[in-house]
C-alpha positions as CSV (number, residue, x, y, z in Angstrom):
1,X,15.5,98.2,72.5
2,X,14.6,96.1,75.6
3,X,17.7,93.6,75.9
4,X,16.8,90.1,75.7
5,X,19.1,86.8,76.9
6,X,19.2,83.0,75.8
7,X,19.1,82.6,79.8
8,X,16.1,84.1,80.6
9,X,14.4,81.4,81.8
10,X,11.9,82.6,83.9
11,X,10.1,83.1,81.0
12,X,6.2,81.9,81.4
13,X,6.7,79.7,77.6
14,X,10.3,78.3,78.9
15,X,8.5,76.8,82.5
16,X,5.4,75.0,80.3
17,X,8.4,73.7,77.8
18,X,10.5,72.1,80.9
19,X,7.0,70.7,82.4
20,X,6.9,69.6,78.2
21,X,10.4,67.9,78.6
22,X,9.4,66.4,82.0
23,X,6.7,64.8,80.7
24,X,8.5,63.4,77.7
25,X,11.7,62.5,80.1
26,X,9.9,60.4,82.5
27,X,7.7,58.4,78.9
28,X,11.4,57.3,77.1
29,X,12.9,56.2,81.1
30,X,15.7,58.1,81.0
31,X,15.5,59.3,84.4
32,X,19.6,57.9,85.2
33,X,20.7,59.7,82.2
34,X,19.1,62.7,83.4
35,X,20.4,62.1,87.3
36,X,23.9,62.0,85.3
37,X,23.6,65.2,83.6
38,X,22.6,66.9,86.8
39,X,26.0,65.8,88.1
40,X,28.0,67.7,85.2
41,X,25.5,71.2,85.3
42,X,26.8,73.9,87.3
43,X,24.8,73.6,90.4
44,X,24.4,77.3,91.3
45,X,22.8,78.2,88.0
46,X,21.0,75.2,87.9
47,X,19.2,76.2,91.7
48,X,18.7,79.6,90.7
49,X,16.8,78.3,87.7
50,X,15.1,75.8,89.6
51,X,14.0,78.2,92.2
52,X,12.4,80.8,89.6
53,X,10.4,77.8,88.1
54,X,9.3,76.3,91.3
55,X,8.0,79.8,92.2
56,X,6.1,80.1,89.0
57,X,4.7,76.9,88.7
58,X,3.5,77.6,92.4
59,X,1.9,80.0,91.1
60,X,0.2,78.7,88.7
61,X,-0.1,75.3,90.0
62,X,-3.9,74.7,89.8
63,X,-3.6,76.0,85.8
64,X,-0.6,74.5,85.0
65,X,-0.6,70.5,86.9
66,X,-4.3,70.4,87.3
67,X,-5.3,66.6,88.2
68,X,-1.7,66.0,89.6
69,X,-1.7,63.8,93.3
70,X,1.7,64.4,93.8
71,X,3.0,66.0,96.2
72,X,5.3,69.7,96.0
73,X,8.3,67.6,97.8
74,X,7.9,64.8,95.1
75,X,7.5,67.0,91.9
76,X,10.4,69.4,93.0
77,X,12.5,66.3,93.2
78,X,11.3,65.3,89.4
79,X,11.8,68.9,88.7
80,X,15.4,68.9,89.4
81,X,16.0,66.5,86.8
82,X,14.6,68.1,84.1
83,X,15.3,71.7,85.5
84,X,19.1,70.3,85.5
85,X,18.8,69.4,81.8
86,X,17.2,73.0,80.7
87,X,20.4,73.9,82.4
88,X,22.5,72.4,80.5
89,X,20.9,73.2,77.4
90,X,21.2,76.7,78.2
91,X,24.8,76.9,79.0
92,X,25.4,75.4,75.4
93,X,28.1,73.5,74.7
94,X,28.9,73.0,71.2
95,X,25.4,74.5,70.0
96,X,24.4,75.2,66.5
97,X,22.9,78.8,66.5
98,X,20.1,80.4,63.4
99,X,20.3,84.2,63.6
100,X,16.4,85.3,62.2
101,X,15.7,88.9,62.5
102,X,12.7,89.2,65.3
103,X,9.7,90.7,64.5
104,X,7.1,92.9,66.8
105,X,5.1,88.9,67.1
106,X,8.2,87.1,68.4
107,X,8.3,86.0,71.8
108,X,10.8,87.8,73.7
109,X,13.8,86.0,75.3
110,X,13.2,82.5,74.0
111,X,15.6,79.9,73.1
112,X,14.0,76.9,70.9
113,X,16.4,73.6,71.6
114,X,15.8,70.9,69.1
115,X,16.9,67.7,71.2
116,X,18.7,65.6,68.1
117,X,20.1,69.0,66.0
118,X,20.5,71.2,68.7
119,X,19.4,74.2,66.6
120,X,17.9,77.1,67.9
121,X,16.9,80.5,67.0
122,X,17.8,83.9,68.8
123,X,16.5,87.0,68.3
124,X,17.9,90.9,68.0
125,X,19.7,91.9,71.5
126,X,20.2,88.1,72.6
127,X,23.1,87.0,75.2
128,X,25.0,83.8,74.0
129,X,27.5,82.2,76.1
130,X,29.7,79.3,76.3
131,X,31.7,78.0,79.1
132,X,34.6,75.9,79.3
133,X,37.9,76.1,77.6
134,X,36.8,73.5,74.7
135,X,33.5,74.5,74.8
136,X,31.9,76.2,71.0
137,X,28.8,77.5,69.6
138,X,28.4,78.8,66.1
139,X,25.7,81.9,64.7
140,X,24.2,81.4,61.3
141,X,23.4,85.0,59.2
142,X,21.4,84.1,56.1
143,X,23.7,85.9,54.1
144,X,25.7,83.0,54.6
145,X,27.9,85.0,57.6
146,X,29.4,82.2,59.9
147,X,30.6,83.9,63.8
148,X,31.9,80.8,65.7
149,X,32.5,81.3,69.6
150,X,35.7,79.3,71.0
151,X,36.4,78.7,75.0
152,X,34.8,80.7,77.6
153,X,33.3,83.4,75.2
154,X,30.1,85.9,75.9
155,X,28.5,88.1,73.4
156,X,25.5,90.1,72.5
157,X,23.8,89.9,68.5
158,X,21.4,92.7,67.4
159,X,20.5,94.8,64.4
160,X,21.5,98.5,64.0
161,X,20.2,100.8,61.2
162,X,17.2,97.9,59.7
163,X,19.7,95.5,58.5
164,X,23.3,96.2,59.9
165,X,24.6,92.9,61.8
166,X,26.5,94.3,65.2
167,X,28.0,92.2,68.0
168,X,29.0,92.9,70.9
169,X,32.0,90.8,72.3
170,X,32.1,91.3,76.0
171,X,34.7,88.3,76.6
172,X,36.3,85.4,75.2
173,X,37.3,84.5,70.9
174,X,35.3,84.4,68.4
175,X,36.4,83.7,64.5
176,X,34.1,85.6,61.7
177,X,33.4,85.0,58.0
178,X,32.2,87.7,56.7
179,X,30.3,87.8,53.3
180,X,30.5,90.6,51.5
181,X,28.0,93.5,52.9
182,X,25.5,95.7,52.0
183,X,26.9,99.7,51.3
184,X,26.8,101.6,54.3
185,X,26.3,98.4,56.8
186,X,29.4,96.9,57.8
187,X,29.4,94.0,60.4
188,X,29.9,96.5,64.0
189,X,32.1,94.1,66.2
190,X,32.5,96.0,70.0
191,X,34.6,95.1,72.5
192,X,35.5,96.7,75.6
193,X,38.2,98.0,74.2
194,X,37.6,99.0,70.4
195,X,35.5,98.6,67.6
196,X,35.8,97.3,64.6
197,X,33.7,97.4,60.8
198,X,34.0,94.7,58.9
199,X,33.0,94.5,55.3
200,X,33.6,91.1,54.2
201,X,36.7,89.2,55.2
202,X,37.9,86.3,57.6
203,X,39.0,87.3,61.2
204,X,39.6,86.5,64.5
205,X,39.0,88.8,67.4
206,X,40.0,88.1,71.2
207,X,39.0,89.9,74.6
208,X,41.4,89.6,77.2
209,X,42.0,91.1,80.6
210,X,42.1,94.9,79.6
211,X,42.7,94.0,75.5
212,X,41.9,93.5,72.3
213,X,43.9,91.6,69.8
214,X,42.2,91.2,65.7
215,X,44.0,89.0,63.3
216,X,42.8,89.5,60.0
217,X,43.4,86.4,57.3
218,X,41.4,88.1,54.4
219,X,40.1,91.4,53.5
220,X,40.5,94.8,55.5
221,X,38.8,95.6,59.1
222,X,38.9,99.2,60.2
223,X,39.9,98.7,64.3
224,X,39.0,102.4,66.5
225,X,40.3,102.4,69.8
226,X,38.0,103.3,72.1
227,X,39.9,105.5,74.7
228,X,41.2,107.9,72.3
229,X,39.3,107.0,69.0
230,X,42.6,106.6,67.0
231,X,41.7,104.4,64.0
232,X,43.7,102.0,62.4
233,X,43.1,99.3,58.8
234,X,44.4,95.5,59.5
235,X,44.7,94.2,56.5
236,X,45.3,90.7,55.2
237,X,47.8,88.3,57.0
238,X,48.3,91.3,60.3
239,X,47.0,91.7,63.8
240,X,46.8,94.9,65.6
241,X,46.0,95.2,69.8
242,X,44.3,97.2,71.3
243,X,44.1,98.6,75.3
244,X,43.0,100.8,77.1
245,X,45.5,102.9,77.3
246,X,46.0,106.0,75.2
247,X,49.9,106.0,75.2
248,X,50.6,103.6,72.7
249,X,50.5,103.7,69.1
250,X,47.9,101.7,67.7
251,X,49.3,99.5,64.4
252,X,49.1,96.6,62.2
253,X,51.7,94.1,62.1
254,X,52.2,90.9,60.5
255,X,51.1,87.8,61.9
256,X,54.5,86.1,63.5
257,X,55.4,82.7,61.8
258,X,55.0,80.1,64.6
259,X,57.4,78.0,65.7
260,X,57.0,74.1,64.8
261,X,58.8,73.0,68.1
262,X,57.6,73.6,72.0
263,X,58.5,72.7,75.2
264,X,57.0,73.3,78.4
265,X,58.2,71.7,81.8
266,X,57.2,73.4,85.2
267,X,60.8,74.2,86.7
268,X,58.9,78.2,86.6
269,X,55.5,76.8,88.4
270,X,52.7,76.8,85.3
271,X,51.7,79.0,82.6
272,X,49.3,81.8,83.2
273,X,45.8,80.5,82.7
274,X,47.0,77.6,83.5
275,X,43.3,75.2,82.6
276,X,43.7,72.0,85.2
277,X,46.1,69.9,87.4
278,X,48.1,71.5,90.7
279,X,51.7,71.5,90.8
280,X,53.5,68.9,93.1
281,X,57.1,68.1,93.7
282,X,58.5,65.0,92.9
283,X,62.0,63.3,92.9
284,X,63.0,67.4,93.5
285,X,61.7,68.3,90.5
286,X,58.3,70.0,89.9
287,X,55.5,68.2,88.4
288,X,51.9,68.8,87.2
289,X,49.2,66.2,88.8
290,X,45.8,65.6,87.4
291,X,42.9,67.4,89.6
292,X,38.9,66.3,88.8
293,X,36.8,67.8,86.1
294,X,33.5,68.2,84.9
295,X,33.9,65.3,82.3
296,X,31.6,62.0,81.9
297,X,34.3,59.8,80.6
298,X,37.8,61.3,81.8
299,X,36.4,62.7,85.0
300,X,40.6,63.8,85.8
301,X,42.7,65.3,83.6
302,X,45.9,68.4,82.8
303,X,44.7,70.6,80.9
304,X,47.3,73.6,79.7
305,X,46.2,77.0,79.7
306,X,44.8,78.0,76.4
307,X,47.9,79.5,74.4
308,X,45.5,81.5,72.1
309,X,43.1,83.1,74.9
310,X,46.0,83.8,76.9
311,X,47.2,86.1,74.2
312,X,49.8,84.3,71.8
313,X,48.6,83.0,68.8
314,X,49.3,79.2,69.7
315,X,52.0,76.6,71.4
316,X,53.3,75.7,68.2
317,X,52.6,74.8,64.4
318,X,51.8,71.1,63.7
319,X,53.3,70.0,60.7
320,X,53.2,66.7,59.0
321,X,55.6,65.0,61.1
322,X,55.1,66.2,64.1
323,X,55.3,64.3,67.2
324,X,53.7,65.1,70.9
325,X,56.1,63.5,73.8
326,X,54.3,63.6,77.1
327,X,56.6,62.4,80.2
328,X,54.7,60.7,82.8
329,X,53.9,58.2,85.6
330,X,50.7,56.3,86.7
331,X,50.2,54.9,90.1
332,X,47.6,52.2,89.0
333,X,46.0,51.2,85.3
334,X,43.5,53.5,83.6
335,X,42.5,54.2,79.8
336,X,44.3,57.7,79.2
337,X,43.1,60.2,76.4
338,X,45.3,62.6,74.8
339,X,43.9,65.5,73.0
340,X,45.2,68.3,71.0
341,X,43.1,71.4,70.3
342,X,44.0,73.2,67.1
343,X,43.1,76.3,65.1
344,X,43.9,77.3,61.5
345,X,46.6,79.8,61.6
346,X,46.6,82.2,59.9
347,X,42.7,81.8,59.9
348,X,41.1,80.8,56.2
349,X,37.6,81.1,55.1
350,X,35.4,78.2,55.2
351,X,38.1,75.8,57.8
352,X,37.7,75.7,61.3
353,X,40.2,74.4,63.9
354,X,40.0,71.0,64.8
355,X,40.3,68.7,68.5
356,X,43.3,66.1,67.9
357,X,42.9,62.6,69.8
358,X,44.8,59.7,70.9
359,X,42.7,56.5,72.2
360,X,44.7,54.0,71.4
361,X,43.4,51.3,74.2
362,X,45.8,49.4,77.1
363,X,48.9,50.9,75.6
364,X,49.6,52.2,79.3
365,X,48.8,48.8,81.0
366,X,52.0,47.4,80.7
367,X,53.3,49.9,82.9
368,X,54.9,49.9,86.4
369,X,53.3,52.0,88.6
370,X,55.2,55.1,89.8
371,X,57.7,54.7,87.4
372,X,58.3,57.3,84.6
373,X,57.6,57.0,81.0
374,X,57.9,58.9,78.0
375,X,54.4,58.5,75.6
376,X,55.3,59.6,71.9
377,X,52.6,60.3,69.6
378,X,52.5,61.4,66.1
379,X,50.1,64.0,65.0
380,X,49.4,62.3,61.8
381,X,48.0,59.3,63.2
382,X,45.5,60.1,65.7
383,X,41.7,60.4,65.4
384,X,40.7,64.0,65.1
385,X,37.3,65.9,64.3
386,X,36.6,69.7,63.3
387,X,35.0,71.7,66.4
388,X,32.1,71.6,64.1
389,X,31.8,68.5,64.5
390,X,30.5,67.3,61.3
391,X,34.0,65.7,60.1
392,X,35.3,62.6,62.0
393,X,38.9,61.0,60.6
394,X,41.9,58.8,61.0
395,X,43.7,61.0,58.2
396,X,43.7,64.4,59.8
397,X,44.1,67.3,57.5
398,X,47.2,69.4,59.4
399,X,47.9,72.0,56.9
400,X,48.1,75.4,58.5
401,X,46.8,74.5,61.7
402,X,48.3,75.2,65.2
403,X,48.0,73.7,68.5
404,X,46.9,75.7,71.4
405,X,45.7,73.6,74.3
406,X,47.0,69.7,75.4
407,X,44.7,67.8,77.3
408,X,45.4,64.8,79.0
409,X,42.5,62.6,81.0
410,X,41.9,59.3,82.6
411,X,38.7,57.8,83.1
412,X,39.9,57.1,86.8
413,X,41.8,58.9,89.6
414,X,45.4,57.2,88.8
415,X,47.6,59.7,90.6
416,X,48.3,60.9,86.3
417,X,51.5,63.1,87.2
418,X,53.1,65.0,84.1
419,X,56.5,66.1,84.7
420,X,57.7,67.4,80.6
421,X,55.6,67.9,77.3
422,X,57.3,69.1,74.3
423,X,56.9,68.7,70.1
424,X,59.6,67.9,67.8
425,X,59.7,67.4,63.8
426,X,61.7,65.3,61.4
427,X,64.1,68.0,61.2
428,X,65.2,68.1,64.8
């Protein structure tokens, strides 16, 4: 079966559909928008696209812009814009994904964008990627079958066998729920690592440097090791991990019961996978400074590394009294977001995880700059939405859900130094 990517967009239908969006683009005036979105693409890919549609459209410029008097120089410089926004589309964050089983008609490689739903439709043997450690993208089976991909994730969908649904996880996290399956077809989930067959159940998988760790919350998932085949069941409410190497014995254990209280200074230097911010020493103790970011409104922020790709299950377990204290200084006055990313732990079907956020306006302008302060924030009264981004609420629903990533950004470079962040509970 000849392997086909969301990103192939040298694609003869992908350049007339940019020249399409072009078109429409420069109608509506939304050429500062767009020069605003070229700022936030990454500009390798977005040149290596750009190139590979120049170079067709040169090539079929008389067909394709027949009646144009622009110049090359001037329409490449239009181009960008638009090539810049393809980009983006194609890089996907927060996308909303059909699965539809391709027949021999379909056009190969295509990825249809709608601009106000973001749906699209992939085909058997498509690449789907998303970038980013908040970033999320979600594939629709019709059997109802929901695969959600979290952070910096890449995998491959295709059919095995006329029907069987297989998925080939080359990095990243993904959460599955399964409906139940046909006989004989189990949902194939590959990783470098294992393979598993699912049947119908709720699960977690995650691809790390040299790993593979499944949590099952429902059901039973057969996991086979792929360097010496040994097979092992992970049933409801364990995890099993799997490696490369042959030595260990491969078992299920029980999900470990999170801890509701966390504390992280930076005495040790940072975490591993440590997201954003460079460590600096101040008053002879080690601090965390905010570094820039590819973010419209908090272009600067400290991002921890993300406790569940990094291998644990989370920083802690938010219950409803928790409270976030973040110990910092400001040189100078800026709006400062706090945000929480959560995950329902252990995993249930039909709930996703959900972003935390603090917004509260001028509650830092008060301060004196260089001086440091201690922000406290409980979790039940912030503004939070699910990563699917179809619930938005004041009253944030914290049952069974764990925090795995803080962010902290500023809409301006304020000198944002973090020297302690930590989590207590009424009982401490």
């Amino acid at each position: 079966m000849e392997r086909r990517t969301i990103e192939s967009e040298q694609d003869h239908q992908t350049v007339l559909r940019i020249i399409q969006l072009e078109s429409a683009l420069l109608a509506s005036g939304q050429r500062s928008q767009a020069e605003k979105v070229v700022q936030t693409i990454e500009t390798t890919r977005a040149a290596r696209i750009e190139d590979r549609v120049l170079q067709r459209i040169q090539q079929n410029e008389s067909k394709n812009l027949s009646g144009s008097k622009e110049s090359l120089i001037s329409r490449r410089r239009r181009l960008r814009i638009v090539v810049a926004i393809a980009a983006t589309l194609l890089i996907a964050v927060t996308i909303r994904v059909v699965i539809r089983k391709a027949s021999s008609n379909s056009p190969s490689a295509i990825a249809k964008f709608t601009a106000k739903s973001t749906t699209t439709q992939i085909f058997d043997g498509q690449t789907i990627r998303t970038s980013g450690s908040m970033d999320s993208a979600e594939i629709f089976y019709d059997d109802g079958t929901v695969v959600t991909l979290l952070g910096d994730t890449a995998l491959t969908v295709s059919n095995y066998n006329g029907g069987g649904k297989q998925i080939v996880l080359s990095s990243g996290l993904i959460q599955a729920d399964v409906s139940q399956q046909p006989a004989g077809l189990p949902v194939r989930i590959s990783t470098p690592t294992a393979t598993m067959e699912v049947l119908g159940t709720t699960l977690g998988v995650k691809v790390g440097s040299g790993e593979t760790r499944l949590e099952v919350a429902s059901g039973l998932v057969a996991l086979t090791r792929k360097s010496d085949g040994q097979r092992v069941e992970v049933g409801q409410g364990k995890f099993a991990q799997a490696t490369r190497s042959a030595t260990e014995q491969l078992h299920a254990t029980a999900l470990p019961k999170l801890k509701d209280s966390w504390s992280l200074d930076f005495t040790s230097g940072l975490p591993a996978g440590w997201q954003t911010g460079t460590t600096v020493n101040t008053d002879g103790q080690s601090a965390v400074r905010a570094t820039g970011i590819r973010a419209k409104d908090t272009p600067y922020a400290i991002s921890t590394h993300n406790a569940w790709q990094e291998g644990q299950h989370a920083l802690f377990a938010i219950q409803p009294d928790s409270v976030l204290h973040i110990q910092f200084r400001q040189e100078r006055y800026a709006r400062i977001r706090v945000m929480v990313a959560a995950r329902v732990f252990p995993a249930e079907r039909g709930r996703f995880g959900a972003n935390y956020f603090y917004t509260r306006k001028a509650w830092n302008e008060h301060l004196r700059p260089g001086e440091w302060s201690t922000l406290s924030i409980p979790l039940s009264n912030v503004d939070w939405h699910t990563q699917r981004r179809k619930q938005r609420s004041t009253d944030p629903d914290l049952r069974n859900m764990a925090g795995y990533l803080i962010q902290v950004a500023t809409e301006e470079d304020i000198d944002l130094t973090i020297k302690r962040m930590w989590v207590t509970n009424g009982k401490q």
